[in-house]
C-alpha positions as CSV (number, residue, x, y, z in Angstrom):
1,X,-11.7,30.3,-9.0
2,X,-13.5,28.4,-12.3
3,X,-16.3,29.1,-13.6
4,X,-17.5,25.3,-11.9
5,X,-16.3,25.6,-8.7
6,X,-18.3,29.2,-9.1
7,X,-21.1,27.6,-9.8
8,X,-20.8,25.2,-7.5
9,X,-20.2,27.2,-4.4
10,X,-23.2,29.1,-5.4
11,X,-25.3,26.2,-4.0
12,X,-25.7,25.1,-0.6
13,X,-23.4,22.0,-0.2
14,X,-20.4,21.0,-2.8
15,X,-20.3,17.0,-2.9
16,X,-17.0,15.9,-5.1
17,X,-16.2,12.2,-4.8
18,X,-14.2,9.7,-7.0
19,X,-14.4,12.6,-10.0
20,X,-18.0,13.5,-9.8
21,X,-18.9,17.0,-8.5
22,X,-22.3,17.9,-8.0
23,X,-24.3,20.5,-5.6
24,X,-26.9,19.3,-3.5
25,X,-28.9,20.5,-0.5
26,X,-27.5,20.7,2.4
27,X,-29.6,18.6,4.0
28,X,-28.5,15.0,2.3
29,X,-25.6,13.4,3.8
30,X,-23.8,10.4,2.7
31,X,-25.4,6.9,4.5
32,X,-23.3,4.6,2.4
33,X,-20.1,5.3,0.2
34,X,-18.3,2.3,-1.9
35,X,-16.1,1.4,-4.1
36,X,-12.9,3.4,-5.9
37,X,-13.0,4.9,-9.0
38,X,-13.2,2.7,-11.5
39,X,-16.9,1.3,-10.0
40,X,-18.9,2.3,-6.7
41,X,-21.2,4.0,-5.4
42,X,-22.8,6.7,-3.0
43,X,-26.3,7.0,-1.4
44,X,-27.2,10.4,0.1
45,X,-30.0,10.9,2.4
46,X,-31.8,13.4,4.7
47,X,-33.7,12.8,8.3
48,X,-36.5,11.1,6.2
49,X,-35.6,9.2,4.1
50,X,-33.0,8.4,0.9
51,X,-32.4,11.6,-1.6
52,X,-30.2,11.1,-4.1
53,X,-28.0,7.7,-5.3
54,X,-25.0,7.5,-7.6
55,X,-23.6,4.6,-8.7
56,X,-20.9,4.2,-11.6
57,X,-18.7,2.0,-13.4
58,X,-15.5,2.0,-16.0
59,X,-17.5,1.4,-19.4
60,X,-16.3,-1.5,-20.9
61,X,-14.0,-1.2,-24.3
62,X,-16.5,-4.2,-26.0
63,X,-19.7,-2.6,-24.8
64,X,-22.3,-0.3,-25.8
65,X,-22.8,2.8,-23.6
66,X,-26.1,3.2,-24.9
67,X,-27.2,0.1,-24.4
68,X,-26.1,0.4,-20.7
69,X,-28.0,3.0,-20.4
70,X,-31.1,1.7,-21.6
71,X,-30.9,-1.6,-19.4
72,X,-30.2,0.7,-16.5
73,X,-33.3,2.8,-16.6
74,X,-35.1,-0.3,-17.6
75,X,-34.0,-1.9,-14.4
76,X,-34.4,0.9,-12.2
77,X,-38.4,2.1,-13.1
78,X,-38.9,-0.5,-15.4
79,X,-40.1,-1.6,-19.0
80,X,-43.1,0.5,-19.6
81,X,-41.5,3.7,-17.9
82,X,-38.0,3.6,-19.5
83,X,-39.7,3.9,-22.9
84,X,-40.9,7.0,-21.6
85,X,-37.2,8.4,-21.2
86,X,-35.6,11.1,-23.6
87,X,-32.3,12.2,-24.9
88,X,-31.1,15.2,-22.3
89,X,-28.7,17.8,-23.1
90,X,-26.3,18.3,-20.3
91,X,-26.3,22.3,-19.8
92,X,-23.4,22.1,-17.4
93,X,-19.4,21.3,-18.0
94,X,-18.2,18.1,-19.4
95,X,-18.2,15.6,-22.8
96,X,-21.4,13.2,-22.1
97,X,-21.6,10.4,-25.0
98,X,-25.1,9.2,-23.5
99,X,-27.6,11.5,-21.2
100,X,-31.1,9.8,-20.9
101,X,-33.6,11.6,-18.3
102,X,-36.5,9.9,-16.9
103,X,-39.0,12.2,-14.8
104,X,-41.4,10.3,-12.8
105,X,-44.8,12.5,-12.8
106,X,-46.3,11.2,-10.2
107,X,-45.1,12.1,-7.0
108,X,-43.3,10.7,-4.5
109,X,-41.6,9.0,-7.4
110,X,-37.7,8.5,-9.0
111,X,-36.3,10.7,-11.3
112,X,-33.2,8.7,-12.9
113,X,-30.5,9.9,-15.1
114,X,-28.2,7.9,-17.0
115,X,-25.2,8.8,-19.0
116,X,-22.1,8.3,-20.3
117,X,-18.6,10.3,-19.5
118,X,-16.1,10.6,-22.4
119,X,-13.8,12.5,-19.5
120,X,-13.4,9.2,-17.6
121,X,-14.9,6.6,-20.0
122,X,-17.1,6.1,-17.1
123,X,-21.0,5.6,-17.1
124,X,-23.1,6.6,-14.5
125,X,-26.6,6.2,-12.8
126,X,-28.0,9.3,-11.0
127,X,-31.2,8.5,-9.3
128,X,-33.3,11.1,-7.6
129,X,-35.9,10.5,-5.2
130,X,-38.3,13.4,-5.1
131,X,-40.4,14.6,-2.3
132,X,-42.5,16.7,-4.6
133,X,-42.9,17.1,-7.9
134,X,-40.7,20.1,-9.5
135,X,-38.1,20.8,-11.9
136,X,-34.9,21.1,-9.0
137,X,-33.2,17.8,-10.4
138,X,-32.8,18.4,-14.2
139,X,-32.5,22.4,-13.7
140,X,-30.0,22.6,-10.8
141,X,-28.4,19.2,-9.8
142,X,-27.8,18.0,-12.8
143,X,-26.4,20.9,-14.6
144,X,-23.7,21.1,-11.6
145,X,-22.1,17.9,-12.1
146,X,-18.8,17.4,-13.7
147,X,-16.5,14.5,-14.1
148,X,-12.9,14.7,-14.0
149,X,-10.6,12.4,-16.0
150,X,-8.0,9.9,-13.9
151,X,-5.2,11.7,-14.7
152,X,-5.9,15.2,-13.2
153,X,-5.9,16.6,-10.1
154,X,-9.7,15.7,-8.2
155,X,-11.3,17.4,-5.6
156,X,-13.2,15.8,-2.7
157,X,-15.7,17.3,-0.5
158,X,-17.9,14.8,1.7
159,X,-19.3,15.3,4.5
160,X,-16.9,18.3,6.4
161,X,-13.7,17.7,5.1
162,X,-12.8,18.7,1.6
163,X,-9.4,18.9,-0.2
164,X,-7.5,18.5,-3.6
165,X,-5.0,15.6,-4.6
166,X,-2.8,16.2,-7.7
167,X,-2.5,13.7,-10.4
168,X,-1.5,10.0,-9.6
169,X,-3.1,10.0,-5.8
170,X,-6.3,7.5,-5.3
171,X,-8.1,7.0,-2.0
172,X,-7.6,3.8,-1.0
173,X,-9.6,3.9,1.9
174,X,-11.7,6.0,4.1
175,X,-12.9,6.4,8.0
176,X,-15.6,8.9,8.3
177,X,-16.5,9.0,12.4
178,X,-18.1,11.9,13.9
179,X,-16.2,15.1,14.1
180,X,-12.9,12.8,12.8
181,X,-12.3,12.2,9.6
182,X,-9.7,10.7,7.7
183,X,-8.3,9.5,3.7
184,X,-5.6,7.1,2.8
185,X,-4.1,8.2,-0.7
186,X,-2.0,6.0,-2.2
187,X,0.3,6.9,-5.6
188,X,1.4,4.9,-8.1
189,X,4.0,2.6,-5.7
190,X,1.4,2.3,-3.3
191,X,2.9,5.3,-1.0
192,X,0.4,5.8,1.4
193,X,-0.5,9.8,2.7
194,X,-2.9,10.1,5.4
195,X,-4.8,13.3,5.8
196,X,-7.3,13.7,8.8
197,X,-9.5,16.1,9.9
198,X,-10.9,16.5,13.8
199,X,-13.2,19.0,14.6
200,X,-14.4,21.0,16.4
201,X,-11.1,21.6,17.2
202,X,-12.4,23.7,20.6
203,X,-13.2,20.5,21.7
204,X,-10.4,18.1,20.3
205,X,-8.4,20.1,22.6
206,X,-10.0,20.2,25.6
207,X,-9.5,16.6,25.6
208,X,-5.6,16.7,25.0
209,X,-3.2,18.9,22.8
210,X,-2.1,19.3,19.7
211,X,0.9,17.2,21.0
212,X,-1.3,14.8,22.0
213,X,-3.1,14.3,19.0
214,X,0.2,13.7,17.1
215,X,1.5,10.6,19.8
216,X,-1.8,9.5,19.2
217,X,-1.7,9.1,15.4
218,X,2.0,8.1,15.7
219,X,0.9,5.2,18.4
220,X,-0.8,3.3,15.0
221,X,2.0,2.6,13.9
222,X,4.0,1.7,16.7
223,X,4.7,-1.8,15.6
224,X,6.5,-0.3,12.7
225,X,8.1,2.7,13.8
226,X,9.8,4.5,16.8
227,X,9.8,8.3,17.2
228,X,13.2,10.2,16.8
229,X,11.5,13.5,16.8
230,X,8.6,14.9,18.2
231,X,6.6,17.8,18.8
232,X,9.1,20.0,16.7
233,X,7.0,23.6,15.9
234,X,6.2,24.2,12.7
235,X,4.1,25.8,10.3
236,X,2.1,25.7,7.2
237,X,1.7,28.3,4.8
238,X,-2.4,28.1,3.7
239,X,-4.2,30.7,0.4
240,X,-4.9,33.4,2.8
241,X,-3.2,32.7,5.9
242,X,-0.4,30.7,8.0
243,X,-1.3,28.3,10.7
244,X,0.7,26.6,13.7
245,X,1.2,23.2,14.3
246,X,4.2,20.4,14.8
247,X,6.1,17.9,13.5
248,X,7.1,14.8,14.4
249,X,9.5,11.7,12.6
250,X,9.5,8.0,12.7
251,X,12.1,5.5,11.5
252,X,11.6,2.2,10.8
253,X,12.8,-0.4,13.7
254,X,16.2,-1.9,13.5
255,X,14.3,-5.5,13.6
256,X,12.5,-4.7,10.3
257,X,16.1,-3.6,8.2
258,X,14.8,-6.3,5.5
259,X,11.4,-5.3,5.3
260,X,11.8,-3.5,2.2
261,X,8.0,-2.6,1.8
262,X,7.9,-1.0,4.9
263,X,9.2,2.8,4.2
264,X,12.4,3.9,6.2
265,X,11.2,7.2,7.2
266,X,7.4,8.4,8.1
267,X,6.7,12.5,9.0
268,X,3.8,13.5,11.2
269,X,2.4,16.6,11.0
270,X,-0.4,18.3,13.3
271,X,-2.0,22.2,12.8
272,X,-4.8,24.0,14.8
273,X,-6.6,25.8,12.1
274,X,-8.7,28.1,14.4
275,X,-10.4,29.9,11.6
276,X,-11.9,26.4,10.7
277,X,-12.0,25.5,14.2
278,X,-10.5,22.4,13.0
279,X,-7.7,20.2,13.6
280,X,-5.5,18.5,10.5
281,X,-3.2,15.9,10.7
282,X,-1.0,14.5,7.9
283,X,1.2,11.3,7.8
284,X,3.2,10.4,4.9
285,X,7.2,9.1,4.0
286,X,6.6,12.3,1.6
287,X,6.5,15.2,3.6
288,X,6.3,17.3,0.6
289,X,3.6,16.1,-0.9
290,X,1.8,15.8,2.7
291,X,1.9,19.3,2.4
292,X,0.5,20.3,-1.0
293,X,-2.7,18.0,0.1
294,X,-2.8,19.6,3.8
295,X,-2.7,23.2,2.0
296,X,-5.9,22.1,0.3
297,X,-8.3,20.8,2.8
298,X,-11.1,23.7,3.6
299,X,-11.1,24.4,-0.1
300,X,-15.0,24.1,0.2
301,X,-15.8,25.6,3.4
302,X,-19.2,25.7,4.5
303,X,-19.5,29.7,4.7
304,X,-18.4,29.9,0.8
305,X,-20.9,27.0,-0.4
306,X,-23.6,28.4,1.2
């Protein structure tokens, strides 16, 4: 374990999207996520009301960070309060060019950040909307947040599912529904690998089984594909443990021998985790690389960030 992801799993919820990593409480949950990582954005909230918003972009090669930084906070709290901003030295992990804090003293009020990433070329806004005043955003949120450069392996944790893709896999897209979860990563030739979570998995399979789930995911993409094996047992070899599941393969229909775009071969993969109590499904024409991502997902379970 790093010294980050020790500090990290100290707090009470890990949140790691798009290369940012930060802790949080674990009452804010993501209300809107957009964007990729070049530019987007993520808006975390509790029962009450909005908490916390991020919102980034690729810096551009003719522009000043600085600058950027200054019409952000400017727009944000405006003229008279940005003056009021001052240089802040990021105490936690990572290369920051530009870091400009802006504390809001009367409260209920915004507490904005704005800074610069030399890890990503990336600049970011980090706006904080306080319920009281105190010293819990520059002391302990910001501190915890790191950036991780394109090029390097990235760990994602939102809402329940969390796992790690190696270098040269992006998300593409994203379906977060309750208790089912899912990620489209895509590499460099636009491979897809799907990884999704269902939980509680006590649940998942009181409505059908583990065999079930697999047709299931297999039936989108029946237009495609047609099973030639299904349902074979197999397993998958986790940090601390081994878990059950099975395996199915697809193959391309014979009326679609000139689609070239459309991979030959697809593997399906389903587990019961039962010390998560949740269920993980992989689909990918790499069934190696399924793996290495499916091995990963858990890496910030609840009972360790708390």
């Amino acid at each position: 374990m790093t010294a980050v992801d020790a500090k990290l799993r100290s707090k009470t919820q890990v949140l790691a999207w798009q290369g940012w990593r930060l802790a949080i409480s674990d009452s804010w949950n993501p209300v809107k996520v957009d964007g990729d990582y070049n530019e987007g954005s993520l808006l975390l909230a509790d029962l009450h009301s909005p908490r916390l918003g991020l919102r980034w972009k690729r810096a551009s090669k003719r522009g000043d960070p600085a600058a950027w930084a200054n019409r952000s906070l400017r727009d944000e709290v405006g003229q008279l309060a940005a003056a009021e901003a001052a240089d802040y030295k990021m105490p936690g992990a990572g290369d920051w060019a530009v870091s400009r804090l802006y504390i809001d003293r009367d409260p209920p009020g915004r507490d904005v950040w704005v800074g610069h990433s030399k890890s990503s070329n990336r600049v970011l806004q980090v706006v904080h909307h306080a319920e009281r005043r105190g010293t819990a955003f520059s002391d302990t949120l910001l501190p915890s947040l790191t950036d991780t450069p394109a090029d390097e392996a990235k760990h994602w944790s939102i809402f329940d599912l969390s796992l790690i893709t190696p270098p040269g896999l992006s998300v593409q897209w994203y379906r977060f529904n309750a208790g089912d979860l899912s990620l489209g990563l895509a590499d460099a030739k636009k491979k897809i690998t799907i990884v999704r979570q269902v939980g509680p998995a006590a649940l998942a399979l009181a409505r059908q089984s583990l065999l079930g789930w697999l047709t299931q995911q297999q039936e989108q993409t029946r237009k495609l594909y047609r099973p030639i094996q299904n349902g074979e047992p197999t397993t998958l070899d986790l940090a601390d443990r081994t878990i059950d599941g099975l395996s199915g393969i697809l193959h391309r229909k014979r009326r679609l021998w000139w689609a070239w775009m459309v991979a030959a071969r697809q593997t399906m993969l389903a587990f019961h985790d039962p010390l998560r109590d949740r269920l993980l499904i992989g689909q990918s024409q790499n069934e190696s690389a399924m793996r290495d991502v499916l091995k990963t997902v858990g890496w910030a379970r609840p009972a360790e960030a708390s």
